[in-house]
N, C-alpha and C positions, 0 to 999 in steps of 0.2 A: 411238341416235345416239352416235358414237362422242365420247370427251371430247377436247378439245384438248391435245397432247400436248407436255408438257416435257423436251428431254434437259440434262439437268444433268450438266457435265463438269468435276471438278473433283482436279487431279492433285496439290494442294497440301495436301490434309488429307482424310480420309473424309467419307461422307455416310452420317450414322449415325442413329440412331430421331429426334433433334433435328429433324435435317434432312429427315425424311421428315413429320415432325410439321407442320413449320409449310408444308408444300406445301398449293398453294389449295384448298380443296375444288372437285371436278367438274373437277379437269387430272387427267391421266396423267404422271408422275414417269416417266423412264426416266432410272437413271444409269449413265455410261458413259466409259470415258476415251476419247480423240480415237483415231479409227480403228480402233478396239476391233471382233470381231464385233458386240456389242451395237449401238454407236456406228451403223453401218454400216447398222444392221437396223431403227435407229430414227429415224435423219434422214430419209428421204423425207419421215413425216408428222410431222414436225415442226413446230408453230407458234412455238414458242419455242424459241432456243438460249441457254441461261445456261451462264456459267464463266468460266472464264478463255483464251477463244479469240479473242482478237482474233488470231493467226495463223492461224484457220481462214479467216478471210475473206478470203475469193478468191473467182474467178470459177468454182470447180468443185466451189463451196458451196452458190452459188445454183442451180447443176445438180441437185445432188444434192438439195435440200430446197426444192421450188418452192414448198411451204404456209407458210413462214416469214413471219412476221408481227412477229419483235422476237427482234433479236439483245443479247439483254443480258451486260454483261460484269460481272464478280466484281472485273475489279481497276478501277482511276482511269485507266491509261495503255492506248495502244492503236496504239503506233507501230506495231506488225505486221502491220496490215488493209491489206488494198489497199482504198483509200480509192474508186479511180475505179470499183472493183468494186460498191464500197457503191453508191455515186451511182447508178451504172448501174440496179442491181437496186432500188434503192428502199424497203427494207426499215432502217426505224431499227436505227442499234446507240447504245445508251446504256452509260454507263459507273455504276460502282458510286455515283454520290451522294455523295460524300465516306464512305462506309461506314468506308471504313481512316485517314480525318484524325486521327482520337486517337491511333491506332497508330502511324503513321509521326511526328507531333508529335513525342512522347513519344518516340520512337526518336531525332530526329534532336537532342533533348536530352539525351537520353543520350551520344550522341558529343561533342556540344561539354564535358561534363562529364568523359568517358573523355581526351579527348585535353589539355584544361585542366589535367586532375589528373596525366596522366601515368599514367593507369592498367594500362596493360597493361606497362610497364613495372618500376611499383612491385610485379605482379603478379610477375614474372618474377626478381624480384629477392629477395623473402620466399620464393618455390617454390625459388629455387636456393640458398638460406642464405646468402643476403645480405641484413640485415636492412635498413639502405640502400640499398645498394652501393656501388662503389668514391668517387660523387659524387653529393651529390643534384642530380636533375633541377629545373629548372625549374617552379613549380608556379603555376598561375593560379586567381583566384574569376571567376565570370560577374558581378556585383553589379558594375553601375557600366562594365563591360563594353558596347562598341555593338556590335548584331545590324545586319547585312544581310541582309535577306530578300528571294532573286530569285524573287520569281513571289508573289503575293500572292493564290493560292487560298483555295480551302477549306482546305487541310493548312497554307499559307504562316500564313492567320490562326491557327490553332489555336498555330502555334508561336509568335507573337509573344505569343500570349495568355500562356502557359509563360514564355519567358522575360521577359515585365513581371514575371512572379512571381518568379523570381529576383533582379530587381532591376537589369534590363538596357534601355539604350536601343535602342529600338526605330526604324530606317529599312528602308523597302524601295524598290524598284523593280519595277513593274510594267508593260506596254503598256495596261491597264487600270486608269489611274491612279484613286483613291479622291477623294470631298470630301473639303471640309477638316472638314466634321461628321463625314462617317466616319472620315477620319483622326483624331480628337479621341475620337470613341468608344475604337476600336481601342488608342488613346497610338502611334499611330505616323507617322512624315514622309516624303513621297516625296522620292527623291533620283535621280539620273540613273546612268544601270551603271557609268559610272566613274568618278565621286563616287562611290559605295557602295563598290565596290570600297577606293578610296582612304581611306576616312575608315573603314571597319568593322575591328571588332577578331577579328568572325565573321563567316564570309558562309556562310548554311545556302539551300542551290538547291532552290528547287521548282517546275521548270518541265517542261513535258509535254516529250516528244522530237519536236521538228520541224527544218523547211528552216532555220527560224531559227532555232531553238536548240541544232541541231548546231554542237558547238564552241565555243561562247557563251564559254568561259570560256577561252583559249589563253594563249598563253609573252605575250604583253602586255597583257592582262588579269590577270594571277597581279602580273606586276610592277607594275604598282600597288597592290598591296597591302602591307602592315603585314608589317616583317621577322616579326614575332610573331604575325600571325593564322594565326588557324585556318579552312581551306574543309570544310566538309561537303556531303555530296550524298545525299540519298535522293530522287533525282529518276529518272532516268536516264543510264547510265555516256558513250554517247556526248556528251554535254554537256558534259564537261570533259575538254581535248586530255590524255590519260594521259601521256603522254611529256613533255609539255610542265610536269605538274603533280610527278612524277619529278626533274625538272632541281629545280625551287624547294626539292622537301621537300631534296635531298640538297646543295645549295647554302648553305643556310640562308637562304633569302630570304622562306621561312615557316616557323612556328613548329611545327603540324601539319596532318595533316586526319583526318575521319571520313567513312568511303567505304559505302555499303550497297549502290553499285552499280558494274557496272564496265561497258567498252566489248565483252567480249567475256565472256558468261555459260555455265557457269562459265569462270574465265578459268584461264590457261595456267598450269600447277606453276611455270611459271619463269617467273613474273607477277614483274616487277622491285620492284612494293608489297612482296612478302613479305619482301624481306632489311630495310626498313626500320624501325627503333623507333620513328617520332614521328608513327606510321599506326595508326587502330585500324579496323579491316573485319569489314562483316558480310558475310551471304551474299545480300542482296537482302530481305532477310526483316525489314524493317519494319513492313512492312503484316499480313501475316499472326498474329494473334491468337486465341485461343477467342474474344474478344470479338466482334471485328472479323469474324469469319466469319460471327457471328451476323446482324449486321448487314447484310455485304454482299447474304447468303439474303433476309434479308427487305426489304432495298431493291429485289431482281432480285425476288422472288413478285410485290410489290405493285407493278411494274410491268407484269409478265402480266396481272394483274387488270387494269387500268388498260385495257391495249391489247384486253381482250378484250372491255370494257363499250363500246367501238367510243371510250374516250378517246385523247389523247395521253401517250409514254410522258415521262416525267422524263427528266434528263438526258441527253436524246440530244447527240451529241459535236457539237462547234460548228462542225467542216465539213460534216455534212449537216443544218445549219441548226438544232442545238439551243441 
């Protein structure tokens, strides 16, 4: 009897003796990048697709791989699936379990630290022999400092956990607002988007990319905010109008931001962020860790398992009713 067969697609790191290690006993591993001959040779019998393809799903996925039983995904977000595709075909896609919530935390505190301190700047300034330079910059502590945190996930909590440790007030805003015992647990208050907006000295976005949170953040949203705050995003770039957040940083109508994502990936040499100093950008890569990889593998294995023992998989994404 032939074993149920896994293609693991994964373009963001290799899949090396670790990764073939912790594969379920009695599947077939087959790894392959998207459209690869391998890829190609291996989706028909496919029970499982793990990786990072929520842009594989379309309608001429479920053509090609009619034994699919659980589309699991590596990363948390999954704007790229044609969703009516999914519904249609009926086949769960779950997403990574918060696998990458430490990594991105931890990442989107490190920008409110990098752009507070003036980092890349002070950087720019010791590298070019100038032990100040011409004036010092602005320098802020997080301590006593208020977070807004838009989206109060798995990643949203991990952060506010971070910075209570700093020594920062904690508000968010979510459509799934918290008790008041959870809120007490957590140390944190719900506040409305723009209260938050207006009263946060940060406002760090962790909201998935949809109908409603395209754009969430625009040119009257930004103005409400703190001449001096800082926006951070390691959410998704379409979420905050780019042009509209260009006008504040170079206005002075905010103080900085910290960007992991942008509206067009990678984005354009003559991406108008780059001329600015009070921006510090990654390249989307928050999430991606040794750690984090580790974990995402073994959230997606022990979902196979799950769906193969005829249970229900974990996190299946919450439009087709997880």
């Amino acid at each position: 009897m032939a074993k149920p067969k896994i293609v693991l697609v994964m373009p963001l790191f290799e899949a090396d003796e670790g990764t073939r290690a912790m594969t379920p006993p009695g599947f077939d591993l087959v790894v392959a990048g998207a459209g690869s001959p391998e890829y190609k040779a291996a989706i028909a019998e496919a029970e499982y697709l793990v990786g990072f393809v929520d842009s594989l799903v379309k309608e001429e996925l479920y053509k090609a791989a009619p034994k699919l039983k659980l589309i699991q995904l590596l990363s948390a977000g999954y704007d790229r699936a044609d969703l009516a595709a999914a519904r249609k075909a009926k086949v769960p896609i779950a997403n990574n379990g918060g696998a990458n919530s430490v990594a991105v935390s931890e990442h989107a505190l490190m920008l409110m630290l990098a752009v507070s301190r003036q980092l890349i700047r002070q950087h720019a300034n010791v590298a070019g022999g100038r032990w100040r330079g011409n004036k010092a910059p602005p320098i802020h502590e997080l301590m006593r400092r208020t977070l807004g945190v838009v989206g109060l996930g798995t990643i949203g909590k991990k952060t506010a956990r971070l910075a209570k440790a700093f020594g920062m007030t904690v508000n968010y805003y979510d459509v799934a607002r918290l008790t008041e015992a959870e809120e007490d647990a957590l140390g944190v208050r719900f506040r409305l988007f723009r209260e938050l907006l207006h009263t946060s000295d940060i406002i760090s976005v962790h909201v998935p990319l949809n109908d409603t949170t395209r754009g969430l953040i625009g040119a009257s949203e930004l103005a409400l905010m703190k001449k001096d705050a800082i926006l951070v995003n390691t959410s998704r770039g379409p979420v905050i109008d780019e042009a509209a957040l260009y006008d504040a940083l170079t206005s002075n109508k905010l103080f900085g931001a910290g960007l992991d994502v942008f509206a067009e990936e990678p984005p354009p040499a003559n991406h108008p962020f780059f001329t600015l100093d009070n921006v510090v950008l990654t390249a989307h890569l928050a999430g991606p860790t040794q750690e984090s990889s580790v974990s995402r593998l073994r959230n997606g294995f022990d979902n196979c398992e799950r769906v193969a023992r005829g249970e229900k998989p974990l996190w299946v994404i919450p439009e087709l009713g997880g």
